[in-house]
N, C-alpha and C positions, 0 to 999 in steps of 0.2 A: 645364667645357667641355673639349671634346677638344685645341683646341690652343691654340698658345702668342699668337697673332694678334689682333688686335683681333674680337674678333664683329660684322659688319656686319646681324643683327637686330635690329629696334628695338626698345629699351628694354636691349638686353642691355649695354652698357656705359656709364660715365658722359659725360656731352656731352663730355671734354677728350680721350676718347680718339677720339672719332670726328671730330678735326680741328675741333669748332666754338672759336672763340676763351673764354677762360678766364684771367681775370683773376691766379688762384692757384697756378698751376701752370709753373716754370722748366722752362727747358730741361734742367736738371741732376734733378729732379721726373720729367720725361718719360721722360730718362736710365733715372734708375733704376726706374723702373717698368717700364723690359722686361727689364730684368736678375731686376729681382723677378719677373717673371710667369714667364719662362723655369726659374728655382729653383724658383720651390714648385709650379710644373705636374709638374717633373721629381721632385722628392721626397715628393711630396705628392698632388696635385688629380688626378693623371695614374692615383691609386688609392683616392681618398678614397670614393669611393662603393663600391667592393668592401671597404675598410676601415670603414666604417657597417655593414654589411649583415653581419659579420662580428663585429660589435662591440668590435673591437679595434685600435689603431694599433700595428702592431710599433717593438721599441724601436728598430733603426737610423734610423726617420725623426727619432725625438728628436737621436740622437748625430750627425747628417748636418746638422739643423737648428743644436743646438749647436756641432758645427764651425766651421760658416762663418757664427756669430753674429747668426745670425738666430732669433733668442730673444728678443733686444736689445730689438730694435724693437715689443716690447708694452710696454715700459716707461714712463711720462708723459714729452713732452716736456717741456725740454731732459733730455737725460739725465744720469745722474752721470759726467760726461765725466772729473773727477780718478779717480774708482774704476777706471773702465774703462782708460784710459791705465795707470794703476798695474798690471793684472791683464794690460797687454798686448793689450787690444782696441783698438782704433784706428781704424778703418773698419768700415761694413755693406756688401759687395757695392759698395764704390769710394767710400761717403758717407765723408768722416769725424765721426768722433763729435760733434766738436764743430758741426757745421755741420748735424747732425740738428737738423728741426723737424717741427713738427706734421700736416704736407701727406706728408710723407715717412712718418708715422707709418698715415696713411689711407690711403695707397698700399699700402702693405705691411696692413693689415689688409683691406682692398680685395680684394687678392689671393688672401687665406687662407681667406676666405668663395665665392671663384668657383666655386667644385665644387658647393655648392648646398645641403650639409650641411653643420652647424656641430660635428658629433660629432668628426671629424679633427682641424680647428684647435683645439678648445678641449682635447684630451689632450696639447695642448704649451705651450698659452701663461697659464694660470691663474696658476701661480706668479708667471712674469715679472710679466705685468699688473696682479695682484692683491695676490698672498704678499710679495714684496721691495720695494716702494713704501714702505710704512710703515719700513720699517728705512730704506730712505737719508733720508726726510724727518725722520724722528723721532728711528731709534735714536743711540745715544750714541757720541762715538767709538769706546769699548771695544767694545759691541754690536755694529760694524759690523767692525771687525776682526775679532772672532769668527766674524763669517758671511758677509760680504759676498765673499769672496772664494771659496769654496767656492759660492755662490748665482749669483753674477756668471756665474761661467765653466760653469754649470750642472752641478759633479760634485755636489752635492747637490740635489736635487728640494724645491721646498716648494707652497703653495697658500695660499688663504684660508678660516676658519674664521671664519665667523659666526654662519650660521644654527642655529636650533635646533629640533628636532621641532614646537615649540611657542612659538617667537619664529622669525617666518621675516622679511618687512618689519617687525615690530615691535623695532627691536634694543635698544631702551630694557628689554627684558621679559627681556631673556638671565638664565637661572638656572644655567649652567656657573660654579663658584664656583673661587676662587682663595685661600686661606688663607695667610698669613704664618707662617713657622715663629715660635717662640720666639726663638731664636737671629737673625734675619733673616736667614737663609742659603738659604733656597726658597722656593718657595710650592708646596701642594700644590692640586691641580687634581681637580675631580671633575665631571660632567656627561657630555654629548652636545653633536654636533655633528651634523645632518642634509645631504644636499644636496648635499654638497662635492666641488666638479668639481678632478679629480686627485688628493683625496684619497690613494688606494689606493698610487698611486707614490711620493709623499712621504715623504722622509725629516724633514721640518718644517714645519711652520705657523706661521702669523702667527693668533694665535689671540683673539679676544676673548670676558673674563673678566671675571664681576662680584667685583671685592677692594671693596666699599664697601656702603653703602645700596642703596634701589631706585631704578631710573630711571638716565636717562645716567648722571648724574654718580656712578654707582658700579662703572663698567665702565674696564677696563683693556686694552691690549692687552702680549698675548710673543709669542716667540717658542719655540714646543710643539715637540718633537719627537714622532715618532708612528712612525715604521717600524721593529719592533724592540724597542720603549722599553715600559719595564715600565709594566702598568696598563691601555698602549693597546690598547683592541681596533679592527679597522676590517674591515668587508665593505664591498663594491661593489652599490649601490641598482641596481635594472632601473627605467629609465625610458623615456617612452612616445618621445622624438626622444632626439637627441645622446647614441647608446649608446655610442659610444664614447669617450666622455669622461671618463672613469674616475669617475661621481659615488657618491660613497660615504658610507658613516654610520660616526663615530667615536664609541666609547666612552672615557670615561674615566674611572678606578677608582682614587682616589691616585695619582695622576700627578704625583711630585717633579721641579718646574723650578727650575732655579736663579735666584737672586731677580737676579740680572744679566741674565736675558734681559727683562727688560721692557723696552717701547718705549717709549721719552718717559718720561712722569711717569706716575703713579697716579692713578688718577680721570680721565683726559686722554679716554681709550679711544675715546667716545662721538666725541668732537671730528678725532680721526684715523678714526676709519671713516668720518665723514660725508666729510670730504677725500678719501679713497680714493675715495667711490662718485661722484664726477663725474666719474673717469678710467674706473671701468668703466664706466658709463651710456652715455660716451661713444664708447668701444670699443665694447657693446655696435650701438650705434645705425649707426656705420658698414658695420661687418660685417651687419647685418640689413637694413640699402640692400641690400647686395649679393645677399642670398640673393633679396630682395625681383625682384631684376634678373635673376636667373637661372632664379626662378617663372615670370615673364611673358613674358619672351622666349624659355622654350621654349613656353608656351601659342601665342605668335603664330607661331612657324614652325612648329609644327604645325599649327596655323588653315589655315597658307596652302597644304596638301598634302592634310588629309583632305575628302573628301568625304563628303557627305549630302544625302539627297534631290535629288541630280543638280547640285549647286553644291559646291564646297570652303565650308568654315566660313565663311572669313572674305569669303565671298561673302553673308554671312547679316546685316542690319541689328543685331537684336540681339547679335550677337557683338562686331563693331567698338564696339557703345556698351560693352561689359563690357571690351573691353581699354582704351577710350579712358579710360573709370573710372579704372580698375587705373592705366591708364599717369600720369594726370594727377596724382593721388598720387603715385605713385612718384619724381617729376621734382621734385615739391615738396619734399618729404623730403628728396632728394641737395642742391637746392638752399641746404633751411635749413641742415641740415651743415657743407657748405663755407662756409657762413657761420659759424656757430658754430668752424669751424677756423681763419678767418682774426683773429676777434675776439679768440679765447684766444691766436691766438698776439702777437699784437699788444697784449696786457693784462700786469700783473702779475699771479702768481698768487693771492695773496689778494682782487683786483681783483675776478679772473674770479672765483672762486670765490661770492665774496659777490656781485653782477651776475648770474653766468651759473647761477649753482646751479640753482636754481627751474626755469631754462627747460633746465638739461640734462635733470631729470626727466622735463621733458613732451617733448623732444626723442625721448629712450628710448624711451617708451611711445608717443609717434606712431609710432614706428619700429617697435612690434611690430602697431601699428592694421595699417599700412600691409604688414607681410610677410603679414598673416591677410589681409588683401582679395586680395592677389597671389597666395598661395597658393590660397586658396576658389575666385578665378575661372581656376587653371590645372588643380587639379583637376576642376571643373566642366566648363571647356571639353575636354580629355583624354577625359572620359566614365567608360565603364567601365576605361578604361586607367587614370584617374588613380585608381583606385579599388583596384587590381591592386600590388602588392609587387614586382613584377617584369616586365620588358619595357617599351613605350613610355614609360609614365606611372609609370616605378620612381621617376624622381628628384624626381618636385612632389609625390607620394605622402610622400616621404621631409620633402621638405620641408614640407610642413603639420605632420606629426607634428611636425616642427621649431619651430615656431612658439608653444607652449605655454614654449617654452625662449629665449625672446626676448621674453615678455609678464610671464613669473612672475621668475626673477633678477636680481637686480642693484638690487631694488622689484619688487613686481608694483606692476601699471598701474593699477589705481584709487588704491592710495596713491599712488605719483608724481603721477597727476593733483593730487592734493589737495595734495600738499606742494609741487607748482610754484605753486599758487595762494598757498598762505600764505607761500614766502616771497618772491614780489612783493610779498606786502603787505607783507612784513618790510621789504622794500628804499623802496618807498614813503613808508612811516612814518618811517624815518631820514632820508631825503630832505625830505620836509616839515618834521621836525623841527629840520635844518639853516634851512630857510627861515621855521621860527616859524611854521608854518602848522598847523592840529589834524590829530590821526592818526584813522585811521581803524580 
Protein backbone atom coordinates (compact mmCIF):
# COMPACT_ATOMS: atom_id res chain seq x y z
CA UNK A 1 0.00 0.00 0.00
CA UNK A 2 1.04 3.56 -0.55
CA UNK A 3 1.11 4.76 2.96
CA UNK A 4 1.98 4.42 6.20
CA UNK A 5 -1.87 4.73 7.82
CA UNK A 6 -4.06 2.36 8.63
CA UNK A 7 -6.15 1.29 5.25
CA UNK A 8 -9.80 1.98 5.99
CA UNK A 9 -10.97 -0.83 3.02
CA UNK A 10 -12.43 -3.57 4.16
CA UNK A 11 -10.64 -6.60 4.64
CA UNK A 12 -7.40 -4.59 3.97
CA UNK A 13 -6.20 -4.61 7.66
CA UNK A 14 -6.46 -7.05 10.56
CA UNK A 15 -9.74 -6.19 13.02
CA UNK A 16 -6.96 -4.63 15.83
CA UNK A 17 -6.06 -2.13 13.54
CA UNK A 18 -9.14 -0.76 12.57
CA UNK A 19 -9.90 0.01 16.46
CA UNK A 20 -12.24 -3.21 17.10
CA UNK A 21 -11.30 -4.60 20.61
CA UNK A 22 -8.67 -7.57 20.63
CA UNK A 23 -7.91 -9.54 23.32
CA UNK A 24 -3.89 -10.08 22.09
CA UNK A 25 -2.66 -6.94 21.38
CA UNK A 26 -0.91 -4.37 24.24
CA UNK A 27 -0.51 -1.01 23.96
CA UNK A 28 3.23 -1.47 23.64
CA UNK A 29 2.12 -4.32 20.50
CA UNK A 30 0.25 -1.12 18.98
CA UNK A 31 3.29 1.03 19.82
CA UNK A 32 5.34 -0.78 17.91
CA UNK A 33 3.45 -1.68 15.07
CA UNK A 34 3.52 1.91 13.69
CA UNK A 35 7.11 2.31 14.26
CA UNK A 36 7.32 -1.04 12.23
CA UNK A 37 4.93 0.08 9.49
CA UNK A 38 6.55 3.39 9.21
CA UNK A 39 10.27 1.40 8.70
CA UNK A 40 9.68 -1.11 6.29
CA UNK A 41 7.14 1.22 4.22
CA UNK A 42 10.16 3.57 4.04
CA UNK A 43 12.94 0.98 3.27
CA UNK A 44 11.21 -1.51 1.76
CA UNK A 45 7.10 -1.58 0.66
CA UNK A 46 7.52 2.01 -0.49
CA UNK A 47 9.54 -0.10 -3.56
CA UNK A 48 8.83 -3.50 -3.27
CA UNK A 49 6.64 -3.82 -6.31
CA UNK A 50 9.29 -1.97 -8.67
CA UNK A 51 11.74 -4.38 -6.85
CA UNK A 52 9.62 -7.72 -7.97
CA UNK A 53 9.06 -6.56 -11.29
CA UNK A 54 12.83 -5.95 -11.49
CA UNK A 55 13.73 -9.07 -9.91
CA UNK A 56 16.09 -7.89 -7.68
CA UNK A 57 16.39 -6.29 -4.00
CA UNK A 58 19.42 -3.99 -4.07
CA UNK A 59 21.89 -4.66 -1.27
CA UNK A 60 21.40 -1.37 0.85
CA UNK A 61 17.83 -2.48 1.94
CA UNK A 62 19.66 -5.62 3.56
CA UNK A 63 22.37 -3.25 5.28
CA UNK A 64 19.44 -0.50 6.35
CA UNK A 65 17.53 -3.61 7.55
CA UNK A 66 20.58 -5.09 9.33
CA UNK A 67 21.26 -1.65 10.79
CA UNK A 68 18.59 -1.16 12.75
CA UNK A 69 18.05 -4.90 13.67
CA UNK A 70 15.46 -5.70 12.04
CA UNK A 71 16.56 -8.93 10.76
CA UNK A 72 16.04 -10.04 14.35
CA UNK A 73 12.58 -10.33 14.35
CA UNK A 74 12.23 -13.52 11.88
CA UNK A 75 13.83 -15.28 14.41
CA UNK A 76 11.35 -17.87 16.83
CA UNK A 77 10.11 -16.41 19.69
CA UNK A 78 11.64 -15.75 22.76
CA UNK A 79 14.76 -14.93 21.12
CA UNK A 80 18.44 -15.81 21.99
CA UNK A 81 18.28 -12.72 24.29
CA UNK A 82 22.06 -13.91 26.06
CA UNK A 83 23.61 -14.02 22.26
CA UNK A 84 22.05 -10.77 21.40
CA UNK A 85 23.02 -8.75 24.52
CA UNK A 86 26.50 -10.40 24.23
CA UNK A 87 26.72 -8.95 20.16
CA UNK A 88 25.37 -5.63 21.63
CA UNK A 89 21.67 -5.91 20.33
CA UNK A 90 19.29 -4.86 22.88
CA UNK A 91 16.17 -3.48 21.42
CA UNK A 92 14.02 -3.75 18.02
CA UNK A 93 12.77 -0.33 17.05
CA UNK A 94 12.35 0.57 21.16
CA UNK A 95 11.18 -3.36 22.22
CA UNK A 96 13.80 -4.78 24.15
CA UNK A 97 14.96 -8.08 23.51
CA UNK A 98 14.14 -9.65 26.21
CA UNK A 99 10.40 -8.47 26.29
CA UNK A 100 10.01 -9.77 22.58
CA UNK A 101 7.15 -12.18 22.09
CA UNK A 102 5.29 -13.88 19.53
CA UNK A 103 2.48 -10.87 18.78
CA UNK A 104 5.39 -8.66 18.13
CA UNK A 105 6.98 -11.31 15.95
CA UNK A 106 3.32 -11.21 13.69
CA UNK A 107 3.35 -7.62 13.62
CA UNK A 108 6.49 -7.36 12.12
CA UNK A 109 5.97 -10.23 9.56
CA UNK A 110 2.43 -8.50 9.12
CA UNK A 111 4.30 -5.75 7.85
CA UNK A 112 6.76 -7.35 5.46
CA UNK A 113 4.06 -8.91 3.51
CA UNK A 114 1.85 -5.44 3.09
CA UNK A 115 3.24 -4.55 -0.40
CA UNK A 116 1.40 -7.67 -1.62
CA UNK A 117 4.58 -9.52 -2.97
CA UNK A 118 6.31 -11.92 -1.04
CA UNK A 119 9.52 -11.77 -3.56
CA UNK A 120 11.18 -8.38 -1.43
CA UNK A 121 10.59 -9.86 2.12
CA UNK A 122 11.73 -13.23 1.55
CA UNK A 123 15.47 -11.93 -0.13
CA UNK A 124 16.14 -10.62 3.54
CA UNK A 125 14.69 -12.95 5.93
CA UNK A 126 15.38 -16.80 4.95
CA UNK A 127 18.41 -17.01 6.87
CA UNK A 128 17.28 -15.25 10.10
CA UNK A 129 13.96 -17.50 10.04
CA UNK A 130 15.23 -20.56 8.70
CA UNK A 131 19.36 -20.87 8.44
CA UNK A 132 20.37 -19.69 12.39
CA UNK A 133 17.42 -21.32 14.37
CA UNK A 134 19.02 -24.60 14.27
CA UNK A 135 22.53 -23.45 15.55
CA UNK A 136 20.99 -21.43 18.61
CA UNK A 137 18.63 -24.52 19.54
CA UNK A 138 21.00 -27.34 18.70
CA UNK A 139 24.45 -26.19 17.90
CA UNK A 140 27.24 -26.77 20.53
CA UNK A 141 28.66 -24.06 22.36
CA UNK A 142 31.94 -24.16 20.25
CA UNK A 143 29.55 -24.10 17.08
CA UNK A 144 27.89 -21.19 18.23
CA UNK A 145 30.81 -19.20 18.95
CA UNK A 146 32.12 -19.92 15.76
CA UNK A 147 29.07 -18.41 13.91
CA UNK A 148 26.73 -17.07 15.84
CA UNK A 149 28.21 -13.91 16.09
CA UNK A 150 29.18 -13.15 12.56
CA UNK A 151 25.13 -14.56 11.70
CA UNK A 152 23.58 -12.59 14.58
CA UNK A 153 24.86 -9.12 13.48
CA UNK A 154 24.25 -10.22 9.94
CA UNK A 155 28.13 -9.66 8.43
CA UNK A 156 27.70 -13.12 7.25
CA UNK A 157 24.60 -14.17 4.98
CA UNK A 158 23.27 -17.81 5.47
CA UNK A 159 19.78 -19.84 4.43
CA UNK A 160 18.19 -23.10 4.69
CA UNK A 161 19.15 -26.10 2.61
CA UNK A 162 16.86 -28.90 2.40
CA UNK A 163 15.23 -29.53 -0.35
CA UNK A 164 16.50 -31.67 -3.15
CA UNK A 165 15.59 -31.97 -7.04
CA UNK A 166 14.11 -35.14 -6.04
CA UNK A 167 13.18 -34.94 -2.14
CA UNK A 168 11.33 -31.79 -2.12
CA UNK A 169 8.33 -32.49 1.17
CA UNK A 170 9.67 -35.90 1.20
CA UNK A 171 12.86 -35.08 3.42
CA UNK A 172 13.19 -38.56 4.73
CA UNK A 173 14.49 -39.36 0.87
CA UNK A 174 17.51 -36.70 0.99
CA UNK A 175 20.36 -38.33 -1.02
CA UNK A 176 23.15 -35.24 -0.58
CA UNK A 177 25.68 -37.47 1.34
CA UNK A 178 28.06 -36.56 3.97
CA UNK A 179 31.24 -38.99 4.44
CA UNK A 180 33.41 -38.97 7.60
CA UNK A 181 37.11 -38.63 6.78
CA UNK A 182 39.28 -41.36 8.24
CA UNK A 183 41.04 -39.11 10.44
CA UNK A 184 37.43 -37.64 11.72
CA UNK A 185 38.46 -34.28 10.97
CA UNK A 186 35.65 -33.38 7.98
CA UNK A 187 33.06 -34.86 6.34
CA UNK A 188 32.94 -34.53 2.65
CA UNK A 189 29.69 -33.46 1.25
CA UNK A 190 28.51 -34.39 -2.42
CA UNK A 191 24.84 -33.87 -3.93
CA UNK A 192 22.25 -30.98 -4.72
CA UNK A 193 20.25 -28.74 -3.27
CA UNK A 194 17.15 -27.17 -5.31
CA UNK A 195 14.71 -24.30 -4.46
CA UNK A 196 16.69 -22.47 -2.01
CA UNK A 197 15.41 -18.98 -1.36
CA UNK A 198 18.73 -16.72 -0.69
CA UNK A 199 20.71 -19.23 -1.63
CA UNK A 200 22.87 -17.15 -4.15
CA UNK A 201 23.84 -14.41 -1.40
CA UNK A 202 24.99 -16.70 1.20
CA UNK A 203 28.00 -17.13 2.43
CA UNK A 204 26.51 -20.41 4.61
CA UNK A 205 24.01 -22.93 5.03
CA UNK A 206 22.47 -24.86 7.52
CA UNK A 207 22.39 -27.73 5.43
CA UNK A 208 20.79 -31.33 5.74
CA UNK A 209 22.90 -34.44 5.11
CA UNK A 210 22.38 -38.13 4.83
CA UNK A 211 25.88 -39.49 7.18
CA UNK A 212 23.65 -42.83 8.00
CA UNK A 213 21.16 -45.34 6.55
CA UNK A 214 18.00 -44.52 4.64
CA UNK A 215 15.09 -42.74 6.07
CA UNK A 216 15.08 -39.90 8.85
CA UNK A 217 17.12 -41.45 11.03
CA UNK A 218 20.20 -41.21 8.63
CA UNK A 219 20.07 -37.63 8.08
CA UNK A 220 22.29 -34.92 9.78
CA UNK A 221 22.25 -31.47 9.79
CA UNK A 222 25.87 -28.52 9.41
CA UNK A 223 26.65 -25.83 8.90
CA UNK A 224 27.98 -25.67 4.71
CA UNK A 225 29.60 -22.95 3.58
CA UNK A 226 28.78 -22.15 -0.15
CA UNK A 227 30.09 -18.49 -1.45
CA UNK A 228 33.31 -18.91 -2.72
CA UNK A 229 34.06 -22.50 -1.06
CA UNK A 230 35.62 -25.00 -3.33
CA UNK A 231 33.39 -27.71 -4.82
CA UNK A 232 30.32 -25.21 -4.46
CA UNK A 233 28.78 -24.40 -7.55
CA UNK A 234 25.17 -22.20 -7.32
CA UNK A 235 23.04 -20.41 -10.11
CA UNK A 236 19.83 -18.47 -9.28
CA UNK A 237 16.46 -20.78 -10.51
CA UNK A 238 13.74 -18.28 -12.63
CA UNK A 239 10.60 -18.93 -10.92
CA UNK A 240 6.88 -18.27 -11.81
CA UNK A 241 6.15 -15.47 -8.25
CA UNK A 242 8.70 -14.28 -5.71
CA UNK A 243 11.62 -13.41 -8.27
CA UNK A 244 13.25 -11.77 -6.30
CA UNK A 245 14.05 -13.85 -3.69
CA UNK A 246 17.17 -15.10 -4.72
CA UNK A 247 15.86 -18.91 -5.08
CA UNK A 248 18.81 -20.91 -6.41
CA UNK A 249 20.14 -24.51 -6.99
CA UNK A 250 23.30 -25.62 -5.31
CA UNK A 251 25.81 -28.08 -6.54
CA UNK A 252 28.13 -29.93 -4.51
CA UNK A 253 31.36 -31.76 -5.80
CA UNK A 254 33.49 -32.80 -2.65
CA UNK A 255 32.70 -30.24 -0.57
CA UNK A 256 35.21 -30.60 2.63
CA UNK A 257 33.33 -29.37 6.14
CA UNK A 258 34.88 -29.56 9.00
CA UNK A 259 33.41 -32.26 11.17
CA UNK A 260 32.89 -29.39 14.14
CA UNK A 261 30.40 -27.74 12.07
CA UNK A 262 27.61 -30.30 12.74
CA UNK A 263 24.48 -29.41 14.57
CA UNK A 264 23.61 -31.35 17.52
CA UNK A 265 24.30 -35.00 17.23
CA UNK A 266 24.54 -37.37 14.22
CA UNK A 267 21.48 -39.02 12.97
CA UNK A 268 19.40 -36.12 15.00
CA UNK A 269 19.03 -34.10 11.50
CA UNK A 270 15.40 -35.50 10.73
CA UNK A 271 14.28 -34.51 14.31
CA UNK A 272 15.72 -30.72 14.02
CA UNK A 273 14.21 -30.01 10.69
CA UNK A 274 10.93 -31.22 11.77
CA UNK A 275 11.38 -28.48 14.76
CA UNK A 276 12.36 -25.86 12.41
CA UNK A 277 9.37 -26.33 10.00
CA UNK A 278 6.63 -25.19 12.60
CA UNK A 279 8.36 -21.81 12.95
CA UNK A 280 8.47 -21.54 9.05
CA UNK A 281 4.78 -22.98 8.52
CA UNK A 282 4.13 -20.49 10.81
CA UNK A 283 5.80 -17.45 9.54
CA UNK A 284 4.74 -18.69 6.37
CA UNK A 285 0.98 -18.64 7.28
CA UNK A 286 0.96 -15.06 8.73
CA UNK A 287 2.59 -13.32 6.14
CA UNK A 288 0.12 -15.25 3.50
CA UNK A 289 -3.08 -13.53 5.85
CA UNK A 290 -1.38 -10.68 4.74
CA UNK A 291 -0.99 -10.88 1.05
CA UNK A 292 -4.29 -12.75 1.24
CA UNK A 293 -5.60 -9.06 2.71
CA UNK A 294 -4.08 -6.97 0.23
CA UNK A 295 -5.70 -9.41 -2.80
CA UNK A 296 -9.08 -8.49 -1.57
CA UNK A 297 -8.96 -5.29 -0.62
CA UNK A 298 -7.61 -3.90 -3.65
CA UNK A 299 -10.55 -6.16 -5.52
CA UNK A 300 -13.11 -4.31 -3.42
CA UNK A 301 -11.92 -0.66 -3.88
CA UNK A 302 -11.83 -1.34 -7.21
CA UNK A 303 -15.37 -2.92 -7.21
CA UNK A 304 -16.45 0.21 -5.78
CA UNK A 305 -15.27 2.70 -8.77
CA UNK A 306 -15.38 0.57 -11.89
CA UNK A 307 -18.23 0.60 -13.79
CA UNK A 308 -20.27 -1.96 -16.22
CA UNK A 309 -23.20 -2.04 -17.70
CA UNK A 310 -24.21 1.29 -16.23
CA UNK A 311 -23.78 0.15 -12.48
CA UNK A 312 -20.09 0.09 -10.62
CA UNK A 313 -19.22 -3.67 -9.71
CA UNK A 314 -19.94 -3.82 -6.60
CA UNK A 315 -23.42 -2.64 -7.48
CA UNK A 316 -23.71 -6.23 -9.11
CA UNK A 317 -25.22 -9.32 -6.64
CA UNK A 318 -22.76 -11.66 -7.87
CA UNK A 319 -19.80 -9.59 -7.07
CA UNK A 320 -20.68 -9.00 -3.25
CA UNK A 321 -21.46 -12.85 -2.96
CA UNK A 322 -17.44 -13.50 -4.35
CA UNK A 323 -16.02 -10.81 -1.95
CA UNK A 324 -18.24 -11.91 0.84
CA UNK A 325 -16.70 -15.64 0.00
CA UNK A 326 -13.23 -14.39 -0.28
CA UNK A 327 -13.87 -12.07 2.71
CA UNK A 328 -15.28 -14.81 5.20
CA UNK A 329 -12.28 -16.90 4.79
CA UNK A 330 -9.96 -14.51 4.96
CA UNK A 331 -11.31 -13.32 8.61
CA UNK A 332 -11.28 -17.05 9.54
CA UNK A 333 -7.72 -17.57 8.89
CA UNK A 334 -6.49 -14.19 10.74
CA UNK A 335 -8.71 -15.51 13.38
CA UNK A 336 -7.15 -19.01 13.77
CA UNK A 337 -3.74 -17.33 13.79
CA UNK A 338 -3.98 -15.27 16.44
CA UNK A 339 -5.15 -18.08 18.06
CA UNK A 340 -2.43 -20.26 17.34
CA UNK A 341 -0.11 -17.18 18.46
CA UNK A 342 -1.57 -16.76 21.84
CA UNK A 343 -1.55 -20.73 22.48
CA UNK A 344 2.30 -20.97 21.58
CA UNK A 345 2.98 -18.22 23.39
CA UNK A 346 1.42 -19.33 26.31
CA UNK A 347 2.80 -23.14 26.07
CA UNK A 348 6.33 -24.72 26.53
CA UNK A 349 7.87 -25.29 23.54
CA UNK A 350 8.10 -28.98 23.36
CA UNK A 351 4.30 -28.71 24.60
CA UNK A 352 3.48 -26.55 21.46
CA UNK A 353 5.50 -28.45 19.34
CA UNK A 354 4.00 -31.92 20.08
CA UNK A 355 0.00 -30.20 20.47
CA UNK A 356 0.34 -27.74 17.85
CA UNK A 357 2.55 -29.52 15.22
CA UNK A 358 -0.25 -31.20 13.27
CA UNK A 359 -2.40 -28.29 13.19
CA UNK A 360 0.44 -25.70 12.34
CA UNK A 361 0.63 -27.91 9.00
CA UNK A 362 -2.92 -27.50 8.22
CA UNK A 363 -2.71 -23.91 9.56
CA UNK A 364 0.00 -23.34 6.52
CA UNK A 365 -1.75 -24.89 4.00
CA UNK A 366 -5.35 -23.30 4.78
CA UNK A 367 -3.38 -20.21 4.55
CA UNK A 368 -2.27 -20.94 0.94
CA UNK A 369 -6.27 -22.27 0.33
CA UNK A 370 -7.16 -19.13 1.50
CA UNK A 371 -4.39 -16.60 -0.67
CA UNK A 372 -5.48 -18.78 -4.17
CA UNK A 373 -9.31 -17.98 -3.42
CA UNK A 374 -8.37 -14.24 -2.64
CA UNK A 375 -6.16 -13.91 -5.21
CA UNK A 376 -8.54 -15.86 -8.16
CA UNK A 377 -11.54 -13.69 -7.15
CA UNK A 378 -9.14 -10.29 -7.30
CA UNK A 379 -8.00 -11.31 -10.55
CA UNK A 380 -11.33 -12.17 -11.75
CA UNK A 381 -12.98 -9.35 -10.47
CA UNK A 382 -10.05 -6.70 -12.10
CA UNK A 383 -10.96 -8.40 -15.42
CA UNK A 384 -8.68 -7.88 -18.29
CA UNK A 385 -6.48 -5.66 -15.87
CA UNK A 386 -5.96 -8.52 -13.52
CA UNK A 387 -4.77 -10.28 -16.35
CA UNK A 388 -2.26 -7.39 -17.62
CA UNK A 389 1.61 -7.21 -15.95
CA UNK A 390 1.28 -3.78 -15.69
CA UNK A 391 -1.14 -0.78 -14.81
CA UNK A 392 -4.45 -1.38 -12.66
CA UNK A 393 -4.39 -5.02 -12.08
CA UNK A 394 -0.18 -5.12 -11.92
CA UNK A 395 -0.25 -6.03 -8.18
CA UNK A 396 -3.15 -9.22 -7.64
CA UNK A 397 -1.55 -10.34 -11.18
CA UNK A 398 1.72 -10.20 -9.20
CA UNK A 399 0.10 -11.81 -6.56
CA UNK A 400 -1.50 -14.96 -7.82
CA UNK A 401 1.74 -15.70 -9.51
CA UNK A 402 2.65 -15.44 -5.82
CA UNK A 403 0.65 -18.01 -4.52
CA UNK A 404 2.18 -21.32 -6.00
CA UNK A 405 5.09 -19.91 -3.49
CA UNK A 406 2.84 -20.08 -0.38
CA UNK A 407 1.11 -23.57 -1.27
CA UNK A 408 4.43 -25.51 -2.41
CA UNK A 409 7.36 -24.47 0.43
CA UNK A 410 7.83 -24.98 3.74
CA UNK A 411 5.39 -28.71 2.79
CA UNK A 412 3.24 -28.43 -0.13
CA UNK A 413 -0.27 -28.65 0.90
CA UNK A 414 -1.47 -32.15 0.22
CA UNK A 415 1.23 -33.46 2.45
CA UNK A 416 0.58 -31.06 5.31
CA UNK A 417 -2.94 -31.85 4.97
CA UNK A 418 -2.00 -35.42 5.55
CA UNK A 419 0.48 -35.07 8.05
CA UNK A 420 -1.84 -32.64 10.23
CA UNK A 421 -4.18 -35.68 10.27
CA UNK A 422 -1.61 -38.24 11.38
CA UNK A 423 -0.22 -36.64 13.83
CA UNK A 424 -3.57 -35.89 15.80
CA UNK A 425 -3.82 -39.18 15.58
CA UNK A 426 -0.27 -39.37 17.15
CA UNK A 427 -1.43 -37.01 19.97
CA UNK A 428 -4.66 -38.95 20.43
CA UNK A 429 -3.17 -42.25 20.74
CA UNK A 430 -0.61 -41.04 23.60
CA UNK A 431 -3.46 -39.39 25.19
CA UNK A 432 -5.76 -42.47 25.29
CA UNK A 433 -2.87 -44.46 26.22
CA UNK A 434 -2.31 -42.28 29.24
CA UNK A 435 -5.89 -43.04 30.09
CA UNK A 436 -5.80 -47.03 29.34
CA UNK A 437 -8.10 -46.54 26.68
CA UNK A 438 -7.37 -48.66 23.00
CA UNK A 439 -5.54 -46.62 20.16
CA UNK A 440 -6.65 -46.14 17.41
Amino acid sequence: MASNSANPIPFSEPPYLNNLPSPYYSANHRSFQKRCRAFIHEHLNAHAVEYEREGTVPPHVWENFNKHNMLIPNMPSPLPVGWLKKLGIHDILGVKVEEWDLFYTAIYLDEMSRSGVSGPSASLTAGFAFGIPPVVKFGSPQLQEKFLPDFLTGKKRMCLAITEPDAGSDVANITTTAVKSADGKYYTINGSKKWITNGIWSEYTTMAVRTGGPGGSGLSLFVVPLKNHPGVTMRRLQVSGQTCGGTTYIELDDVKVPAENIIGQEGQGMKYVMTNFNHERLTIAVGVTRQARVALSSAFEYCLKREAFGKTLMDQPVVRHRLAKAGAELESLNAWVEQFLYQLSNMPKEEGDRRLGGLTAMAKAKAGMVLNECAQVAVLLFGGNGFTKSGQGELVEKILRDVPGARIPGGSEDVLLDLSVRQLVKVFNAQAQKLGQAKI
